[in-house]
N, CA, C and O of each residue as an XYZ file, in Angstrom:
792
protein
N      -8.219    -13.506     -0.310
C      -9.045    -12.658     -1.140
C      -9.658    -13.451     -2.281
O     -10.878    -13.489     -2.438
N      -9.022    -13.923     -2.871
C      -9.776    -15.336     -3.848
C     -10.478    -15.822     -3.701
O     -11.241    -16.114     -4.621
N     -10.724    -16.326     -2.113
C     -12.052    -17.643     -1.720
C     -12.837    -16.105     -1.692
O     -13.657    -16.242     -2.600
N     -12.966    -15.155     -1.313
C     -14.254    -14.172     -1.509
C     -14.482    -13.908     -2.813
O     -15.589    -13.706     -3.312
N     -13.640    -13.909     -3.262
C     -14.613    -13.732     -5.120
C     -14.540    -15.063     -5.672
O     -14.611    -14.931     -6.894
N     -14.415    -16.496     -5.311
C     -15.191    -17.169     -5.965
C     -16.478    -17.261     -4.824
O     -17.619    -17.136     -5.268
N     -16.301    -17.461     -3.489
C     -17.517    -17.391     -3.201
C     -18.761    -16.323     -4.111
O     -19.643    -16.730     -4.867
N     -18.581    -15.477     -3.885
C     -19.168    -13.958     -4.658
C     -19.341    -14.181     -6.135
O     -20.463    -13.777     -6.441
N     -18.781    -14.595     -7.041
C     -19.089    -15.667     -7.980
C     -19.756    -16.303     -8.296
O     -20.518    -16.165     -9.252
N     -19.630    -17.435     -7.375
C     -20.822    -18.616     -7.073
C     -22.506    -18.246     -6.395
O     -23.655    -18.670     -6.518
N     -21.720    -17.129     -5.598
C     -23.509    -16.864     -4.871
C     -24.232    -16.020     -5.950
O     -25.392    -16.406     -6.099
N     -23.915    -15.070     -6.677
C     -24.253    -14.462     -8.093
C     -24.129    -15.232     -9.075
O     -24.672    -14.736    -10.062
N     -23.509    -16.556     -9.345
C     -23.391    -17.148    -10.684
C     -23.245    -16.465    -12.067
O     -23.870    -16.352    -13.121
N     -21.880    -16.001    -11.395
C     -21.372    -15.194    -12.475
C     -19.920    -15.840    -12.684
O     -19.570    -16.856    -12.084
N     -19.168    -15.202    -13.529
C     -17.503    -15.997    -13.700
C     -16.997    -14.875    -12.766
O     -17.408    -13.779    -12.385
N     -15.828    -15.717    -12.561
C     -15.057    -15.337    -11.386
C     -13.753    -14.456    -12.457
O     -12.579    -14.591    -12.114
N     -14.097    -13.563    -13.759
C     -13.282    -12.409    -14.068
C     -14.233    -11.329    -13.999
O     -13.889    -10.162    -13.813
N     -15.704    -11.793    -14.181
C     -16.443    -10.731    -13.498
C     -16.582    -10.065    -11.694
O     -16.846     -9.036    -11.072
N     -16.245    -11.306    -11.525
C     -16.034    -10.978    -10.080
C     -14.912    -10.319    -10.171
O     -15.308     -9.164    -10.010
N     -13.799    -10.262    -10.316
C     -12.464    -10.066     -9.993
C     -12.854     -8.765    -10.488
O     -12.824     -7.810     -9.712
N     -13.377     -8.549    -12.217
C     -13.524     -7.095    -11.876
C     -14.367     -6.374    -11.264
O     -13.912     -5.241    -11.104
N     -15.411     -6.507    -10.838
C     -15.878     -6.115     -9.543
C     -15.208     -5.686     -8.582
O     -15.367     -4.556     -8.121
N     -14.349     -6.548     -8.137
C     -13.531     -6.148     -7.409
C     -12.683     -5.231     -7.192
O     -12.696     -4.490     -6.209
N     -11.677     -5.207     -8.322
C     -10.821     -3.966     -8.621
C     -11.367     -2.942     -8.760
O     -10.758     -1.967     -8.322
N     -13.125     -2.627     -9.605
C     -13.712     -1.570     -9.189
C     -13.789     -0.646     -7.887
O     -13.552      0.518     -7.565
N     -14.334     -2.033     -7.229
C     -14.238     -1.657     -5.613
C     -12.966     -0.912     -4.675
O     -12.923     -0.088     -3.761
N     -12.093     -1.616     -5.373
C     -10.735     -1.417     -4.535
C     -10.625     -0.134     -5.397
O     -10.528      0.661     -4.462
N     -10.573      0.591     -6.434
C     -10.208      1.730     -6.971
C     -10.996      2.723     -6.460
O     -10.430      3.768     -6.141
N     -12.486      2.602     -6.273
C     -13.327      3.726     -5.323
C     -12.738      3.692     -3.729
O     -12.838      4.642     -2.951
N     -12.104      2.389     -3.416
C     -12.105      2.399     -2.047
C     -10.202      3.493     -1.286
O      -9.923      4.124     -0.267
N      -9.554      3.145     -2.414
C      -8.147      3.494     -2.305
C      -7.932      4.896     -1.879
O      -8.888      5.654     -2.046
N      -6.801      5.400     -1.334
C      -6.430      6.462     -1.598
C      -5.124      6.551     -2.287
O      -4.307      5.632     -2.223
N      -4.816      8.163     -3.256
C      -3.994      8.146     -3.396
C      -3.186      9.227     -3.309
O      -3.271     10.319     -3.870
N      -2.350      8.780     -2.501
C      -1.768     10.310     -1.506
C      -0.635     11.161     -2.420
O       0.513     10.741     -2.566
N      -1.109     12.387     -2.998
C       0.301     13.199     -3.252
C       0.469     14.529     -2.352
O      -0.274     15.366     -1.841
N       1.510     14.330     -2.417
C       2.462     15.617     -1.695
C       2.335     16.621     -1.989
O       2.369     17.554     -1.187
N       2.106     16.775     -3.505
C       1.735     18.313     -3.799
C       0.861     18.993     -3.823
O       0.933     20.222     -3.801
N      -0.660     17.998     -3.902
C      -1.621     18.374     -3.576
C      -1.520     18.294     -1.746
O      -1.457     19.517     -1.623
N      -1.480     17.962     -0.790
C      -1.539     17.797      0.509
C      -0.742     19.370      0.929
O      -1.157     20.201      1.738
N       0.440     19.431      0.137
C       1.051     21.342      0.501
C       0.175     22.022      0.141
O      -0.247     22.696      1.081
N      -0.498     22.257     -1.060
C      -1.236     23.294     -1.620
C      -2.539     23.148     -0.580
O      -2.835     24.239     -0.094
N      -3.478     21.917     -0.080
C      -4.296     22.031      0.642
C      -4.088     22.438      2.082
O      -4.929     22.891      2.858
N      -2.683     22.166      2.312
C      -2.423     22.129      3.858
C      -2.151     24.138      3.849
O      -2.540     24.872      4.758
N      -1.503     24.550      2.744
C      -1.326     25.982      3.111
C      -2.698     26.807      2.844
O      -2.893     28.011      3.010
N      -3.418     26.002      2.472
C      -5.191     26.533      2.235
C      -5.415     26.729      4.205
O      -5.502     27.707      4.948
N      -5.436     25.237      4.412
C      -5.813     24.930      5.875
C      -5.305     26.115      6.717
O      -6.055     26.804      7.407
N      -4.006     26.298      6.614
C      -2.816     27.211      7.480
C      -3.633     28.422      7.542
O      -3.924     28.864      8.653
N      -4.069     29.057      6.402
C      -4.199     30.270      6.361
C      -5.678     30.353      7.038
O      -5.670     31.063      8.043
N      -6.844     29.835      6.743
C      -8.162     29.150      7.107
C      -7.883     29.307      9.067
O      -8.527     30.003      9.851
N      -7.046     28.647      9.275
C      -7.017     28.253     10.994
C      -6.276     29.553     11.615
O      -6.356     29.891     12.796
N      -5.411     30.337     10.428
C      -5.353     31.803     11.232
C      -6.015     32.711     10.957
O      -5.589     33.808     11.318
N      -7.425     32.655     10.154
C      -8.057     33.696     10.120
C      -9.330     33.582     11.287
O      -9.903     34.566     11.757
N      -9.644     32.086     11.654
C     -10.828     31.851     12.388
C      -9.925     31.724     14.044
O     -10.168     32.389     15.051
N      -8.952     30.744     13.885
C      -8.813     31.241     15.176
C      -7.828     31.981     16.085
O      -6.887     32.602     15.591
N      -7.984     31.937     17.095
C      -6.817     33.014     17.873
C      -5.704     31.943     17.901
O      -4.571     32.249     17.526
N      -5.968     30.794     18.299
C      -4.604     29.897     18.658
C      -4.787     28.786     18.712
O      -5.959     28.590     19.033
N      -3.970     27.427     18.491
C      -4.476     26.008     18.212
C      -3.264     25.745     19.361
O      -2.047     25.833     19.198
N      -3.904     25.446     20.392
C      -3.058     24.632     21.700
C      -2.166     23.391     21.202
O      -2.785     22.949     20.235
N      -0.989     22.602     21.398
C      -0.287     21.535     20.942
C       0.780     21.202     22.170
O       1.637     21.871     22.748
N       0.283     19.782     22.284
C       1.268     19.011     23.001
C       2.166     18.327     22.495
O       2.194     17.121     22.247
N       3.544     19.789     22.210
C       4.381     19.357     21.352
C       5.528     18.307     21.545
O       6.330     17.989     20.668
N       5.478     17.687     23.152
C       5.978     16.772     23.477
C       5.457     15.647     23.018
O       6.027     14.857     22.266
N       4.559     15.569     23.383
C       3.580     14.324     22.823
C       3.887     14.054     21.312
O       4.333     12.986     20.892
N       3.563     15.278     20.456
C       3.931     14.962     19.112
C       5.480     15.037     18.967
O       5.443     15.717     17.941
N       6.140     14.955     19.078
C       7.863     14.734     19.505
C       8.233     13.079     19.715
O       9.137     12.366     19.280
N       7.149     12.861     20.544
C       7.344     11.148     21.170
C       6.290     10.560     19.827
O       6.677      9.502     19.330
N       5.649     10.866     19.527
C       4.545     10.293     18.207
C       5.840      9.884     17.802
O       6.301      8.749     17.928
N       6.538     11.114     17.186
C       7.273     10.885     15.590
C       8.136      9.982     16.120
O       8.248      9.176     15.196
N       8.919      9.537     17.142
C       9.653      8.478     17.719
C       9.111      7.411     17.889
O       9.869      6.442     17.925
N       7.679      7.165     18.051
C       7.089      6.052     18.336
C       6.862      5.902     16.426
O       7.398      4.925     15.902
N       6.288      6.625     15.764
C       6.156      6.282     14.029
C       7.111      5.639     13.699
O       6.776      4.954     12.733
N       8.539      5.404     14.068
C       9.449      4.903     13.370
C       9.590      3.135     13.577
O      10.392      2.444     12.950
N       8.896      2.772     14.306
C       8.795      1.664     14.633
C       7.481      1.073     14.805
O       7.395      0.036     14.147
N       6.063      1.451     15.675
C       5.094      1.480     15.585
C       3.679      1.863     14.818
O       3.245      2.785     14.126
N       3.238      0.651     15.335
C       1.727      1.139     14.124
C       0.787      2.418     14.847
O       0.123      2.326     15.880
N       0.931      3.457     14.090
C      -0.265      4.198     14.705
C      -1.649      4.257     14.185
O      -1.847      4.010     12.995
N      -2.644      4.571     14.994
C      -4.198      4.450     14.751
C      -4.565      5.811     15.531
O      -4.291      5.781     16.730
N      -5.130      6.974     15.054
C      -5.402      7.903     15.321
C      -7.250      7.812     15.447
O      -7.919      7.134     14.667
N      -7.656      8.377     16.223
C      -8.886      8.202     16.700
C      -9.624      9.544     16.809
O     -10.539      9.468     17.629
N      -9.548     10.317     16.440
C     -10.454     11.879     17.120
C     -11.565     12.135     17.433
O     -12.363     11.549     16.700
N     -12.019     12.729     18.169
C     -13.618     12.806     17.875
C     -13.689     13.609     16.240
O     -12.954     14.000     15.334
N     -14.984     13.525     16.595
C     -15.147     14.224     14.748
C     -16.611     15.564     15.273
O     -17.773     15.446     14.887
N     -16.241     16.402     15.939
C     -17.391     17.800     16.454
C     -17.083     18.392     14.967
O     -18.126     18.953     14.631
N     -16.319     18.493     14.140
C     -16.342     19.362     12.962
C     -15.172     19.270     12.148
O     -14.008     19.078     12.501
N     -15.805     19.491     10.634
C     -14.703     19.341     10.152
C     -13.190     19.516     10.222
O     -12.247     18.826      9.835
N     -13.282     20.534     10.773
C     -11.382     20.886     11.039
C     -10.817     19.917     11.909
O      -9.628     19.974     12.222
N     -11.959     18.595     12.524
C     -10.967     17.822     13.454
C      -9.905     17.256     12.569
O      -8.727     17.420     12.888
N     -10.291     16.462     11.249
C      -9.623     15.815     10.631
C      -8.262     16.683     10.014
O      -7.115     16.287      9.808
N      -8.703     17.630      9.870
C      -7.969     18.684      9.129
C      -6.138     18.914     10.162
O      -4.932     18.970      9.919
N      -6.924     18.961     11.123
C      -5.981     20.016     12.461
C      -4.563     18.850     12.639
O      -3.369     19.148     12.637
N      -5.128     17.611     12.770
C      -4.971     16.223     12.715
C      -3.508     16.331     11.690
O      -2.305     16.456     11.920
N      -4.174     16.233     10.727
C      -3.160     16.172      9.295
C      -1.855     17.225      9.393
O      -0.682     16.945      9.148
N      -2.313     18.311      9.754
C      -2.089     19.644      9.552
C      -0.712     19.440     10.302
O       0.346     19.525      9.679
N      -0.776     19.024     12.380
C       0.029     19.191     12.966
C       0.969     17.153     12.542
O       2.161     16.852     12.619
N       0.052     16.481     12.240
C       1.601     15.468     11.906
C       2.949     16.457     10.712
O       4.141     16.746     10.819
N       2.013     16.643      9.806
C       2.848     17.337      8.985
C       4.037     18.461      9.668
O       5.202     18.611      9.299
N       3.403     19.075     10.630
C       4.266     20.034     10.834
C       5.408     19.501     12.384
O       6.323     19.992     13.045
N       4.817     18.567     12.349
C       5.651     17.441     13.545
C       6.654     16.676     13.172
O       7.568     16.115     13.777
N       6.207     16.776     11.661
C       7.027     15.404     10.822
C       6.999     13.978     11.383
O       7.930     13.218     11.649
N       5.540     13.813     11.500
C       4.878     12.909     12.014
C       4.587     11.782     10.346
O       5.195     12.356      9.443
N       4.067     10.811      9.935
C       4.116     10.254      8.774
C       2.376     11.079      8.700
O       1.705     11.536      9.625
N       2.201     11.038      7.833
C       0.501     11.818      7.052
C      -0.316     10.363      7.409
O       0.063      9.316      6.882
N      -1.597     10.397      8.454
C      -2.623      9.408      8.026
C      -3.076      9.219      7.119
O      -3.358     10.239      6.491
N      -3.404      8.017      6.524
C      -4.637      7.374      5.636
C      -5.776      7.839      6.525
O      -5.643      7.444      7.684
N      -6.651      8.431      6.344
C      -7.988      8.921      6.511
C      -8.985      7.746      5.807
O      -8.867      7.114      4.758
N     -10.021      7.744      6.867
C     -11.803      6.916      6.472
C     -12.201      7.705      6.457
O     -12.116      8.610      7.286
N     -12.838      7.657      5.425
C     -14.034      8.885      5.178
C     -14.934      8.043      4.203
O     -14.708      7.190      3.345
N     -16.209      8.740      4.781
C     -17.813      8.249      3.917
C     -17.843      8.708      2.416
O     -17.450      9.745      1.883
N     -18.538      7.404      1.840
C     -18.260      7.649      0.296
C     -19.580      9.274     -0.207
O     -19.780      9.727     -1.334
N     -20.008      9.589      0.709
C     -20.823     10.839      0.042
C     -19.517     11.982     -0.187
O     -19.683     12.660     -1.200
N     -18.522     12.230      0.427
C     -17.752     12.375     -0.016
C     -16.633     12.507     -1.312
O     -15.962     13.413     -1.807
N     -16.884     10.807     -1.593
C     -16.397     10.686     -2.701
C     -17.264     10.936     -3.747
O     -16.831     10.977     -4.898
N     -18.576     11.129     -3.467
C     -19.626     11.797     -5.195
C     -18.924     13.412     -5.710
O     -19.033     13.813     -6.869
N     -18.137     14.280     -4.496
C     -18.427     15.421     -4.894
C     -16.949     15.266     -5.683
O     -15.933     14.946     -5.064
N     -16.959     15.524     -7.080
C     -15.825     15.131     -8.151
C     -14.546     16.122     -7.530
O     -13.494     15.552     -7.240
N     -14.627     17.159     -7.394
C     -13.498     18.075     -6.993
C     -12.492     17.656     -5.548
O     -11.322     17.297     -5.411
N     -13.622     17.916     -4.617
C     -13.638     17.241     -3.270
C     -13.463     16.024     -3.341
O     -12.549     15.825     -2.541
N     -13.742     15.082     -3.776
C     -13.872     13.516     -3.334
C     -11.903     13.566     -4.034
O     -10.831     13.374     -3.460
N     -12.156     13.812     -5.050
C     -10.368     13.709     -5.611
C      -9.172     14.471     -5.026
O      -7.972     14.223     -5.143
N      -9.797     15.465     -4.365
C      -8.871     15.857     -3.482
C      -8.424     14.996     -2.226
O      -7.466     14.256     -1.999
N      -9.481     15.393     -1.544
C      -9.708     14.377     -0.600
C      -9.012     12.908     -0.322
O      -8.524     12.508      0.734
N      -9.102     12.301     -1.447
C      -8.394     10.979     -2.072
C      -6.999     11.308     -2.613
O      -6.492     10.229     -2.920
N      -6.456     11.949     -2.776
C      -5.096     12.934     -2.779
C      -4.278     13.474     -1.637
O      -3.067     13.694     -1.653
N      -5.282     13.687     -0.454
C      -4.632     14.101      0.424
C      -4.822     13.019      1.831
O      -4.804     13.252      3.039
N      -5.028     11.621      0.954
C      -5.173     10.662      1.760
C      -6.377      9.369      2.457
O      -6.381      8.264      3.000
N      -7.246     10.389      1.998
C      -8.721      9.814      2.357
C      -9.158      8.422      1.514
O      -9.301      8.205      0.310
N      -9.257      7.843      2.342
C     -10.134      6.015      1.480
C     -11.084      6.069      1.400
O     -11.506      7.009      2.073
N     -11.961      5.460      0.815
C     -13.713      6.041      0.686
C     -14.085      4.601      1.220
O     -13.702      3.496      0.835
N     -14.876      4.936      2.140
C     -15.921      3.306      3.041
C     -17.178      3.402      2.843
O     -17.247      4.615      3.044
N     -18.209      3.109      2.616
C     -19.587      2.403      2.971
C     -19.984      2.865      3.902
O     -19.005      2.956      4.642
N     -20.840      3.251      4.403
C     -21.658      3.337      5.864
C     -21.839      2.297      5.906
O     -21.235      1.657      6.767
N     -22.655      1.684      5.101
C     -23.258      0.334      5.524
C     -22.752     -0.534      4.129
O     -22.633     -0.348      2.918
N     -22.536     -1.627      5.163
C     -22.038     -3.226      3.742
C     -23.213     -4.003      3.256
O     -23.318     -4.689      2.240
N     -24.082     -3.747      4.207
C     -25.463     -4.665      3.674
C     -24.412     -6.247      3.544
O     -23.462     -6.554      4.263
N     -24.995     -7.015      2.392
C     -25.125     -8.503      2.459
C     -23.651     -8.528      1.669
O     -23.139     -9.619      1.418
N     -22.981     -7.267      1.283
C     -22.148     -7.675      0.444
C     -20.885     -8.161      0.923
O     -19.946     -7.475      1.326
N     -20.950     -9.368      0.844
C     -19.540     -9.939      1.575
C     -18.234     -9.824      0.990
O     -17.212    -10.040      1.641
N     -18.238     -9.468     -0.294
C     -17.119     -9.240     -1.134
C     -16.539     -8.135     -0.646
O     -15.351     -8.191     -0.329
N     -17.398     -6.731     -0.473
C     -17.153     -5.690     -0.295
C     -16.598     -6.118      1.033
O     -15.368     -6.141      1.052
N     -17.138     -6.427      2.032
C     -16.708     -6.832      3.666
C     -15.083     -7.029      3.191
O     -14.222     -6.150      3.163
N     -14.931     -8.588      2.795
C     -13.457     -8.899      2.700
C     -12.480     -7.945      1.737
O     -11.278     -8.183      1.622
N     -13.138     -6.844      1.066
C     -11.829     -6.484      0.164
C     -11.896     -4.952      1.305
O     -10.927     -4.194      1.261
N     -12.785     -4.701      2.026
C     -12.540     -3.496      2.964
C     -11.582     -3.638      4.079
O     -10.856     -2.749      4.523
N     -11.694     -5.268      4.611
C     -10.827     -5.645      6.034
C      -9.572     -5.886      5.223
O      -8.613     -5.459      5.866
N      -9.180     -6.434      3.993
C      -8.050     -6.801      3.386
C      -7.360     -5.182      3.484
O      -6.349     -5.061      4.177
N      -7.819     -4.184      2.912
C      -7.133     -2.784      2.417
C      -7.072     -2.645      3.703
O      -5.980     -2.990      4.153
N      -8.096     -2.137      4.757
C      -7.692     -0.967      6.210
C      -6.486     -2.089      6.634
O      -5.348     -1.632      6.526
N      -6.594     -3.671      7.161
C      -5.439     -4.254      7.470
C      -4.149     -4.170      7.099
O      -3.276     -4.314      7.954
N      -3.703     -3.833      5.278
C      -2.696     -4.041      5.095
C      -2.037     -2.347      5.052
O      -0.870     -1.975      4.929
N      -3.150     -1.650      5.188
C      -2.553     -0.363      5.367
C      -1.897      0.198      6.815
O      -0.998      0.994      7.083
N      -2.888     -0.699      7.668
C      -2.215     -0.613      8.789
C      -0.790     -1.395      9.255
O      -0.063     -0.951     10.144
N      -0.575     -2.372      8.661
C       0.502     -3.622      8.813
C       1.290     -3.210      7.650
O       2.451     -3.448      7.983
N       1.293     -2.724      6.473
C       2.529     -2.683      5.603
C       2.531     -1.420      4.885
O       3.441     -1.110      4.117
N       1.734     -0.843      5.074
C       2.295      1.060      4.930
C       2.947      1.606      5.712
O       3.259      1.016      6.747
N       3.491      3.315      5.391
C       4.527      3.787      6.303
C       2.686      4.760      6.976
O       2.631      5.494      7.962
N       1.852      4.509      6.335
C       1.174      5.411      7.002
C       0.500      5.134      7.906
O       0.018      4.005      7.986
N       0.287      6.033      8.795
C      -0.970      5.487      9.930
C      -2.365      5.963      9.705
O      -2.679      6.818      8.877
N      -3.162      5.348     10.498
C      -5.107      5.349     10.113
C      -5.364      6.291     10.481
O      -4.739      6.698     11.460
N      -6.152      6.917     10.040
C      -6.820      7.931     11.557
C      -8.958      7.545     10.712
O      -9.427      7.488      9.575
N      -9.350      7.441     11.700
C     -10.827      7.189     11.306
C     -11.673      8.044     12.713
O     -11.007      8.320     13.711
N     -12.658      8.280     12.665
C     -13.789      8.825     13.783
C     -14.411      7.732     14.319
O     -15.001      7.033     13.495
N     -14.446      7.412     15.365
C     -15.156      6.267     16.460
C     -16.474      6.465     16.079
O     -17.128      5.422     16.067
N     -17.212      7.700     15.691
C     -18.464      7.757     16.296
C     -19.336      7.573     14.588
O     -20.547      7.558     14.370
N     -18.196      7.454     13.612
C     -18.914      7.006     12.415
C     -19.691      8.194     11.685
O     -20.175      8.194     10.553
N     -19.679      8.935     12.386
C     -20.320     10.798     11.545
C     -20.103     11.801     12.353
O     -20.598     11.956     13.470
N     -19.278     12.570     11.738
C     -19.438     14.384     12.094
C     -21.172     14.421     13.218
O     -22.310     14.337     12.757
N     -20.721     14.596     14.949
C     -21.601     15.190     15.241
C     -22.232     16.535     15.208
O     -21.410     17.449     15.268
N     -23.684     16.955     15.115
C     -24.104     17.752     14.513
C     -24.598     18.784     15.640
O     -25.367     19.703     15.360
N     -24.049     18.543     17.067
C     -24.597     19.046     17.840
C     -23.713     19.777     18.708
O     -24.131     20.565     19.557
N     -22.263     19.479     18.467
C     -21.113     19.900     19.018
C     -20.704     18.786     20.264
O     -19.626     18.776     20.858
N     -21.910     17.809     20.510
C     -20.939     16.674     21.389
C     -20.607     15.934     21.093
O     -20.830     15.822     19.888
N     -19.840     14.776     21.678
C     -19.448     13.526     21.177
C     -20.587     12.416     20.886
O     -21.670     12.367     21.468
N     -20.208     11.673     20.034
C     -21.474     10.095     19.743
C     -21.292      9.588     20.606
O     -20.781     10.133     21.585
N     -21.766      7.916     20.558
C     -21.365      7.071     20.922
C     -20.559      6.505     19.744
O     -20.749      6.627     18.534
N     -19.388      5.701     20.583
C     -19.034      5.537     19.635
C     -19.314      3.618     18.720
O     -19.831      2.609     19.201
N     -18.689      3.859     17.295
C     -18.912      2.884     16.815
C     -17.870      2.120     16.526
O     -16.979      2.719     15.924
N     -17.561      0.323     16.885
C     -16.692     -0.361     16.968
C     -16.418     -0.955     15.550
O     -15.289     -1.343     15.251
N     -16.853     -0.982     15.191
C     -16.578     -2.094     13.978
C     -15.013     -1.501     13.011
O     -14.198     -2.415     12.878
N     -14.725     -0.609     12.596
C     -13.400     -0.426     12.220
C     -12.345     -0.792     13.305
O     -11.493     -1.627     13.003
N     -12.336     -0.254     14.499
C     -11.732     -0.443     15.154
C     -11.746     -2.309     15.792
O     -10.783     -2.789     16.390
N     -12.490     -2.761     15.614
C     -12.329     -4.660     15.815
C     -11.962     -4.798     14.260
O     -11.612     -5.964     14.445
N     -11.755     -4.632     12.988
C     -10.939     -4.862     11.627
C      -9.559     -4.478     12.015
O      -8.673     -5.141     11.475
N      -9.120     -3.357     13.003
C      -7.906     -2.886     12.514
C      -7.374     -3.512     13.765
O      -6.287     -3.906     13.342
N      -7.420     -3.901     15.151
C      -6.594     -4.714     16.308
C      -6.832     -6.215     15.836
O      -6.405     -7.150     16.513
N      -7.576     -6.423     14.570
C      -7.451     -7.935     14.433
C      -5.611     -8.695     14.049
O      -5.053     -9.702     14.487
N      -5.221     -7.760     13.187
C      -3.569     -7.946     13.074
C      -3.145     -8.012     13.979
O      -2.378     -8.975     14.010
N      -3.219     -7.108     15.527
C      -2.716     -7.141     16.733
C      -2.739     -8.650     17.347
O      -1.848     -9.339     17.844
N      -4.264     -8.905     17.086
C      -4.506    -10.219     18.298
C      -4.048    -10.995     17.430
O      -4.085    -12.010     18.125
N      -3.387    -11.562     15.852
C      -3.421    -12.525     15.351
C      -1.555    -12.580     15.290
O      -0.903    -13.492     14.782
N      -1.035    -11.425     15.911
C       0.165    -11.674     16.049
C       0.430    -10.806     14.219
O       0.554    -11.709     13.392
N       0.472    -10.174     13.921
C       1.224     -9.558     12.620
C       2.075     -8.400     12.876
O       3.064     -8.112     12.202
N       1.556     -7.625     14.078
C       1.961     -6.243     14.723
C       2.049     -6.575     16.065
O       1.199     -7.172     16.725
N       3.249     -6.107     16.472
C       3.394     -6.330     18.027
C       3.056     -5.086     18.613
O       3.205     -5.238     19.825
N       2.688     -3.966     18.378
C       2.755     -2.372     18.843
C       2.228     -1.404     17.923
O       2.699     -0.916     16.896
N       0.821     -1.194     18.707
C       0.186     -0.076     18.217
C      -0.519      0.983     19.018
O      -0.789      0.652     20.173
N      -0.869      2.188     18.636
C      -0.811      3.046     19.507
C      -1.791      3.770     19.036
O      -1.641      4.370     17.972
N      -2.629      3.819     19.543
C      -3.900      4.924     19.151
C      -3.872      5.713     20.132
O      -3.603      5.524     21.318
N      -4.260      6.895     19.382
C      -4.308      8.151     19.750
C      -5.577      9.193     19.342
O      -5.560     10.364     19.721
C-alpha cells in the first residue's frame, strides 16, 4: 500500500502525508461499519416488509445448514442476481436467521450520498465502491487491498451483484468480472485454500 501512495505522490507532486491523507479519506468513504443493533432494528423493518408483500419466501434450509458449516472454516463470496432491491435484503435477512456470519455488502457510492440511507446502509454492512476508477490508481490499490483483506481476514463474507446494477427490466445482465478477478486473486496466490460462492 505505500509504493501506491508514493507512486500517487510523485505522479501529483504532492507529499506523501497528503497522499496518505487522501487515502484514509478514501478508505473511510469506502469502509463499512457493521452494528448489530442497527442490522436488528433494520432486519425487523425487512421481516415485517416481506410479510406484508409476500405470501412466502421459499428456503433451502439444508443448503443454509451446510453454509453455516462450511462459514466456520471457509471463505464465502455470495453472488445474487440483483432483479430488485429485496435481493440483497432477503440475502442478509436469511444468513441471519440461519446463523450464517452477516455479508460485507458492495454497493454503489450513489448510495452513499443519501445521509440517512448511505449510514445505514454502512451499518448494516455495505462498503461504498466507484462504478468507475478512471486513472485513479490509488483508489484501484486501496479498493483491491480492503475487498481482499475482508475476504482473507474477516469473519465476514462478500456478497456483491455480478451484473454491477439493479436490473431495471426484471432480467438478469450480463455479468461483470472485475470484482470477482480482485476477490479469487487470494485464491490463485495461495492465501485461501477454500472458497465458496454462492
Amino acid at each position: 500500500m505505500g509504493n501506491a501512495i508514493e507512486i500517487y505522490s510523485a505522479h501529483l507532486k504532492i507529499s506523501s502525508e497528503a497522499a496518505e491523507c487522501y487515502a484514509r479519506k478514501l478508505l473511510e468513504e469506502m469502509a463499512h461499519r457493521m452494528q448489530m443493533t442497527v442490522i436488528r432494528l433494520v432486519g425487523y423493518t425487512v421481516v415485517k416488509t416481506v410479510n406484508r408483500i409476500f405470501d412466502g419466501v421459499f428456503v433451502n434450509a439444508a443448503q443454509f445448514r451446510e453454509l453455516r458449516e462450511l462459514s466456520k472454516n471457509d471463505n464465502i463470496i455470495f453472488i445474487p442476481t440483483h432483479r430488485a432491491y429485496m435481493d440483497f435484503l432477503l440475502v442478509s435477512l436469511l444468513c441471519y436467521g440461519y446463523d450464517v456470519p452477516l455479508p460485507a455488502i458492495a454497493a454503489g457510492m450513489d448510495f452513499m450520498h443519501s445521509k440517512v440511507m448511505g449510514e445505514t446502509l454502512r451499518r448494516c454492512g455495505a462498503f461504498f465502491i466507484r462504478r468507475h476508477f478512471g486513472a485513479d490508481q490509488l483508489y484501484w490499490a486501496l479498493f483491491t487491498e480492503y475487498v481482499q483483506s475482508q475476504l482473507v481476514s474477516s469473519d465476514y463474507p462478500i456478497e456483491f451483484f455480478i451484473e454491477g446494477t439493479r436490473s431495471r427490466s426484471g432480467k438478469s445482465l450480463f455479468p461483470k468480472y472485475g470484482l470477482l478477478q480482485v476477490l479469487m486473486e487470494p485464491f490463485f496466490r495461495k492465501q485461501i485454500y477454500n472458497v465458496v460462492c454462492c
